[in-house]
C-alpha positions in Angstrom: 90.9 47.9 -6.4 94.5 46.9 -6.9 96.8 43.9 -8.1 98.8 40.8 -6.7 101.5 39.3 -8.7 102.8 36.5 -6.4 105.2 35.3 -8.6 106.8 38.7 -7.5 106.4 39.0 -3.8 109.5 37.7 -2.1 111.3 37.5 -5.8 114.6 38.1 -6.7 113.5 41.6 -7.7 112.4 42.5 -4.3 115.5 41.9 -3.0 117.0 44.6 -5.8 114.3 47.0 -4.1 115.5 45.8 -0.6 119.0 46.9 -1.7 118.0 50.1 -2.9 115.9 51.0 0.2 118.6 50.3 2.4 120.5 53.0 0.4 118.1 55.6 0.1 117.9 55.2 4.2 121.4 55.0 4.2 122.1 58.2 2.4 119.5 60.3 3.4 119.2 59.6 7.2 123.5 59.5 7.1 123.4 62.9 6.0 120.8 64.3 8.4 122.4 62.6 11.2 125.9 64.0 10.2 125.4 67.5 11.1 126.7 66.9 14.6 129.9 67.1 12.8 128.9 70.7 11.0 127.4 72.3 14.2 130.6 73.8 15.6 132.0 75.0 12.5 129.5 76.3 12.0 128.7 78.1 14.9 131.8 79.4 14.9 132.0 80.7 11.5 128.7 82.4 12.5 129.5 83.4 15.8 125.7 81.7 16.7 124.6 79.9 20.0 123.9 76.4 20.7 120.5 77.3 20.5 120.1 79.1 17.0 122.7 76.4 15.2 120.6 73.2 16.3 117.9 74.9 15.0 119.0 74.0 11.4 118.7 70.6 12.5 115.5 70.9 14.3 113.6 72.8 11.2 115.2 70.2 9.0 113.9 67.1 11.0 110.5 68.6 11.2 110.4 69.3 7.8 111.2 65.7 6.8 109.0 64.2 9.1 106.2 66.1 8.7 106.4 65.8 4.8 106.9 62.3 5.4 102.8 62.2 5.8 102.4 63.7 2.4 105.7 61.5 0.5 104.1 58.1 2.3 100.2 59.4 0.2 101.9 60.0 -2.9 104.0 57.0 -3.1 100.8 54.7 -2.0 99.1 56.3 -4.8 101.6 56.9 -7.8 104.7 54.3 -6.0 108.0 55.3 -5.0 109.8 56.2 -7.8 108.8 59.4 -8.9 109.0 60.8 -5.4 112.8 59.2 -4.4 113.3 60.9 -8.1 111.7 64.3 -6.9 114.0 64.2 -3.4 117.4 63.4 -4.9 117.3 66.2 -7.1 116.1 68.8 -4.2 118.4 67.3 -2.0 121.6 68.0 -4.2 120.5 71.1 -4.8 120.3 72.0 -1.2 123.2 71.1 0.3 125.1 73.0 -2.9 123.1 76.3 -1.9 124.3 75.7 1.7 127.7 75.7 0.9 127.3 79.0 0.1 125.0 80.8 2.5 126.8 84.2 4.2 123.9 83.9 7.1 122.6 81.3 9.2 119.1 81.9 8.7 119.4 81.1 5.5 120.6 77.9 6.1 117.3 77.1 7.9 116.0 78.1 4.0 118.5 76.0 2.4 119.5 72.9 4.4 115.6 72.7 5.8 114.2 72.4 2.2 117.0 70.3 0.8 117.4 67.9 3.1 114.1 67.9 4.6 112.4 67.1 1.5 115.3 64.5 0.6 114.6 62.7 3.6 111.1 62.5 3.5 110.9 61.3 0.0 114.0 58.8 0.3 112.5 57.4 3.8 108.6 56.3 3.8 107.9 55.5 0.2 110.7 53.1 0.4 110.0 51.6 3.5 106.5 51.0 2.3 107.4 49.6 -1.1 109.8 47.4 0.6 106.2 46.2 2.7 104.9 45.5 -0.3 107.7 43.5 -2.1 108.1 41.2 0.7 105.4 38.8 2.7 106.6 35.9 4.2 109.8 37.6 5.7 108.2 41.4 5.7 109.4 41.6 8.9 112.9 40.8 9.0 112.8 42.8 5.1 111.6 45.8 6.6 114.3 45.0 9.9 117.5 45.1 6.9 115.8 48.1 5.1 116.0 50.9 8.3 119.4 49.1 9.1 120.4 51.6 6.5 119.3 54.3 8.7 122.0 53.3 11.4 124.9 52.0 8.5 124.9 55.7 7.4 125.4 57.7 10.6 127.9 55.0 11.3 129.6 55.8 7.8 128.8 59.6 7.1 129.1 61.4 10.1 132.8 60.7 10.9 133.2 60.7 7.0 132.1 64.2 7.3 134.4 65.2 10.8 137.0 64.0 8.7 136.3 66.2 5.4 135.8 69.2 7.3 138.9 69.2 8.8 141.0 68.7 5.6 138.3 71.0 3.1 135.8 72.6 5.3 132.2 72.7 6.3 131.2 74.2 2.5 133.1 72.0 0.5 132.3 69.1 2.7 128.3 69.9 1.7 129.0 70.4 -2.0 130.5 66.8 -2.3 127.4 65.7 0.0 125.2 67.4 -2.8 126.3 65.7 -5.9 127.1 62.3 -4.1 123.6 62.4 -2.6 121.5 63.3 -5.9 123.1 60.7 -7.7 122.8 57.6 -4.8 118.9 58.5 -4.5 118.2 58.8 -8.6 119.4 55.4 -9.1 117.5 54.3 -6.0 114.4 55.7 -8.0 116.2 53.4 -11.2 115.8 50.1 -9.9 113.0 50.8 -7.9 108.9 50.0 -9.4 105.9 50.2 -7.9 105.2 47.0 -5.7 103.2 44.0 -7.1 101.2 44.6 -3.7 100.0 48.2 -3.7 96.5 48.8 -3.5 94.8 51.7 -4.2 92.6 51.8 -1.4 92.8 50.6 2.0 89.6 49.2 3.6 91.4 51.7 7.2 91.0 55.2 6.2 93.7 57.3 7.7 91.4 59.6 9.4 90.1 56.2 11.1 93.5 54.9 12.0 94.5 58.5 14.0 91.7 58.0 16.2 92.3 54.6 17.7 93.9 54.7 20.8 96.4 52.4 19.7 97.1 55.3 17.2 97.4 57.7 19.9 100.2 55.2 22.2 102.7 55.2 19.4 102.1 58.6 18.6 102.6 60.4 22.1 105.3 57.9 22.7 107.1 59.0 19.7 106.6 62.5 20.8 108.0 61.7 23.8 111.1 59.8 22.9 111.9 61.7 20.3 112.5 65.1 22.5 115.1 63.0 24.2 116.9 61.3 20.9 117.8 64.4 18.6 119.4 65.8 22.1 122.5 63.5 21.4 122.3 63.8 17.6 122.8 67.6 17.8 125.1 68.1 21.0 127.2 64.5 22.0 129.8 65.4 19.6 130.7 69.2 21.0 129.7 67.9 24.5 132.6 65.0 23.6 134.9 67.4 22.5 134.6 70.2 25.3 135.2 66.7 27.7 138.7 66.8 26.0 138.1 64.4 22.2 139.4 65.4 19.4 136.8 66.3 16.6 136.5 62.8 14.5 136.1 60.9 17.7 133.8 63.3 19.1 131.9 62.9 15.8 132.3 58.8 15.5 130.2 58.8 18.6 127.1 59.5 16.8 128.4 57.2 14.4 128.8 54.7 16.8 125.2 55.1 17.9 124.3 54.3 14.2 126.4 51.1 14.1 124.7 50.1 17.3 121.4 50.8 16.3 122.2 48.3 13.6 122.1 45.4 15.9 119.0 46.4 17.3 117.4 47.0 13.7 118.5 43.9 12.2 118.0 41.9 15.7 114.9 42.9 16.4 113.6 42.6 13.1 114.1 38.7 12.9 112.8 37.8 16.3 110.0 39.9 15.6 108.8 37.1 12.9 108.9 34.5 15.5 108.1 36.5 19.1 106.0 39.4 17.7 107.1 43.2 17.4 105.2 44.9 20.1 106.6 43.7 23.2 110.2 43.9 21.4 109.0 47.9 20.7 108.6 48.2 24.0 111.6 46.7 25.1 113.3 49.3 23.0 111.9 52.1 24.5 113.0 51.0 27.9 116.9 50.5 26.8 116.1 53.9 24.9 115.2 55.7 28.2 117.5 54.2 30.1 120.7 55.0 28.3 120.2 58.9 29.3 121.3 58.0 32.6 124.5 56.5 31.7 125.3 59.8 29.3 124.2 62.0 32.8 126.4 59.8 34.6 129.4 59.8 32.2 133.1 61.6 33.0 135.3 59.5 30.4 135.5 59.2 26.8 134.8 55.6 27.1 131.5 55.7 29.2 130.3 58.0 25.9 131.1 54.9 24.3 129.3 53.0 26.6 126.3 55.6 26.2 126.2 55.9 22.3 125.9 51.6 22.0 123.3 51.6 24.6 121.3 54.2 23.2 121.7 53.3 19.5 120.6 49.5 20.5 117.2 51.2 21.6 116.8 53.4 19.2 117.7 50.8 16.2 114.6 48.8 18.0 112.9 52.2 17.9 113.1 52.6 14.2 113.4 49.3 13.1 110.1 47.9 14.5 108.0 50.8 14.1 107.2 49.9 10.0 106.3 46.1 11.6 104.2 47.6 14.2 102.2 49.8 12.0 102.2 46.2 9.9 100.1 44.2 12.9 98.1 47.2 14.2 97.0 48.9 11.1 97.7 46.4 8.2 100.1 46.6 5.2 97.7 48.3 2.9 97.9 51.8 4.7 101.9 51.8 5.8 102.9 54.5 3.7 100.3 56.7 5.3 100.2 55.5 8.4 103.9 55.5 9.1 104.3 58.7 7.4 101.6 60.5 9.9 103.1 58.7 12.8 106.6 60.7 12.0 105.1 64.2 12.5 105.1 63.2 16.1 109.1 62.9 15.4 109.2 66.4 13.7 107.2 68.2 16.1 109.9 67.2 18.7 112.7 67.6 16.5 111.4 71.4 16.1 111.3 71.5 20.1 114.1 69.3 21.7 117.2 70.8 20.3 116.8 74.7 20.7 114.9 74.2 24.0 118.3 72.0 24.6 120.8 74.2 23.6 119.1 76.9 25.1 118.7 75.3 28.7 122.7 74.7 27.9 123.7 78.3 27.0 121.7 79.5 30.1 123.0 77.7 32.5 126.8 76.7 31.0 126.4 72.8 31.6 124.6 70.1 29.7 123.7 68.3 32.7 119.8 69.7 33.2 119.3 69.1 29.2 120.2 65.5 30.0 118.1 65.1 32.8 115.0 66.4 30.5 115.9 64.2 28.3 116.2 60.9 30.6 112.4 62.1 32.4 111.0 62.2 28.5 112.6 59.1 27.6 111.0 57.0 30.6 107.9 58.7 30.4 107.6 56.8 27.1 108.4 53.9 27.7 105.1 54.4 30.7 102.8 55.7 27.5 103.4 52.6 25.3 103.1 50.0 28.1 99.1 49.7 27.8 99.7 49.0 23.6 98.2 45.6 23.1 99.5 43.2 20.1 95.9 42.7 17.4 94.8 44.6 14.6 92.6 47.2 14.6 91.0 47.3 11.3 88.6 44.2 12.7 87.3 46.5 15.2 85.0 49.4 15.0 86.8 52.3 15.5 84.5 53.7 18.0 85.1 50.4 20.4 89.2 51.6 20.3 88.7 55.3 21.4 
């Protein structure tokens, strides 16, 4: 059974969580999407390849998004703040142990654990208790909330370019450490379980994973997400050997984050009047589409055109895919739901970069890696184009297979 407090929904209060949801998302994703700015530094100090550096990125994103699955459970069961609690304090302690590592490998140990499991606990549980704070504008809510997502690779990643160049890559993480631990415990402060949580959803999660509609967003997030992390990893050091210095090879991924605000925030209030999955799909499209201006680009400023193209689709990525689970699957199983829909990010987080720079060490140009990642991208867009726009927890589950 569970409890409704409407005298809560859509309350002052739920705009405090609101607030600290954007935060969490703003820190944690900021961070993760900031080591664009590390990678060559760190290569360098390490005297690694392209492949075996993005690889602390890649074990890192699969780590969050895979734990994600387990963070959304939890926080549907116990509520979010014991688990944002949980990931601040790994999280700090994380990035402090990788400011000291003498081997790479051990920052797969270090950085993988620390910010993998600070992501994954800062992301999904808020994103659901934000769901369950808000009802009659969930949607736009849950549009402002992943905005955070974009606001912090906008903010933290040039931030970062910036510190490295003046302290260096370990200090840099140090401050990231402390700053983070203490953003995401008073995220955890203000932030109670919602006056919407139920303890049991009538849409079992093992029922959910079987629809097909299940199996669309999933193999389309597979699929798009092989292409995204390609630019998160490698646009800055691709910028830079095109001739940019570091902080504006770095504000490009920051620049996709500000543009992925638009789309977030954009497409999060038309969805309340138009619907989300059509707009979903439309992201996917611009989200494809944008690899073939990075293939085709030979100036600074067709980068720039790239990074707002792609950050538009992929703030529509993000941004709809908590209002999408919403219509399909119903707000009572968003937490796990959402969560197990991310492992399809983290499988091809643990894939897409390595096999990147690895294609890119091989042959000495990023242009084949780019190609791969414009043929995922529109393939899909292809896979989602058959999703249809009603609920699937009035339907047997048998009748959706």
């Amino acid at each position: 059974m569970g409890r409704f407090e409407s005298s809560e929904v859509d309350s002052p209060r739920a705009w405090v969580v609101l607030g600290a949801a954007f935060l969490s998302t703003f820190t944690v994703f900021g961070l993760a999407y900031s080591f664009g700015a590390f990678f060559k530094p760190m290569a360098e100090e390490f005297g690694a390849g392209r492949g075996a550096t993005s690889a602390v990125f890649s074990i890192t994103a699969f780590a969050y998004f895979l734990l994600s699955s387990v963070t959304g459970h939890i926080a549907d069961r116990l509520g979010p703040r014991p688990v944002v609690a949980a990931g601040a304090v790994v999280m700090g302690i994380g990035l402090a142990l990788t400011s000291r590592i003498d081997r790479l490998w051990l920052g797969y140990l270090t950085y993988g654990t620390g910010v993998g499991v600070g992501v994954a606990c800062g992301y999904v549980p808020m994103i659901a208790a934000v769901g369950g704070w808000f009802s009659r504008r969930r949607n736009t809510a849950l549009g402002i909330a992943v905005t955070g997502v974009g606001g912090g690779t906008l903010t933290i990643a040039p931030l970062a370019a910036a510190l490295i160049e003046r302290h260096g890559w370990r200090t840099t993480y140090l401050v990231f450490g402390v700053a983070s631990a203490a953003i995401l415990l008073a995220c955890a402060a203000v932030t109670p379980r919602p006056p919407m949580h139920i303890e049991a959803s009538e849409l079992r999660l093992s029922e959910a994973i079987r629809t097909r509609a299940f199996a669309l967003l999933y193999a389309s997030s597979l699929l798009t997400c092989l292409a995204l992390f390609v630019p998160m990893v490698f646009l800055p050091a691709f910028a830079h050997d095109q001739g940019a210095g570091k902080v504006a090879a770095a504000a490009l991924v920051g620049l996709i984050g500000g543009a992925s605000m638009v789309g977030r925030l954009g497409l999060g209030t038309l969805a309340d009047r138009v619907g989300s999955i059509r707009l979903y799909q439309c992201s996917f499209l611009t989200l494809g589409l944008s690899y073939g201006i990075w293939l085709a680009a030979h100036s600074y400023g067709w980068l720039v055109v790239f990074a707002i193209v792609m950050g538009t689709g992929y703030g529509g990525y993000v941004g709809l895919a908590p209002a999408v689970v919403v219509e399909l699957f119903g707000i009572r199983a968003l937490g796990r739901v959402l969560g197990a829909l991310y492992t399809s990010a983290g499988f091809a987080a643990l894939v897409g970069p390595p096999l990147a720079g690895f294609v890119i060490d091989r042959t000495g140009s990023y242009q084949w890696a780019i190609t791969a990642a414009l043929a995922m991208g529109m393939a899909a867009f292809g896979v989602l184009l058959p999703l249809q726009g009603h609920s699937v927890i009035t339907a047997p589950v048998a009748e959706l297979d």
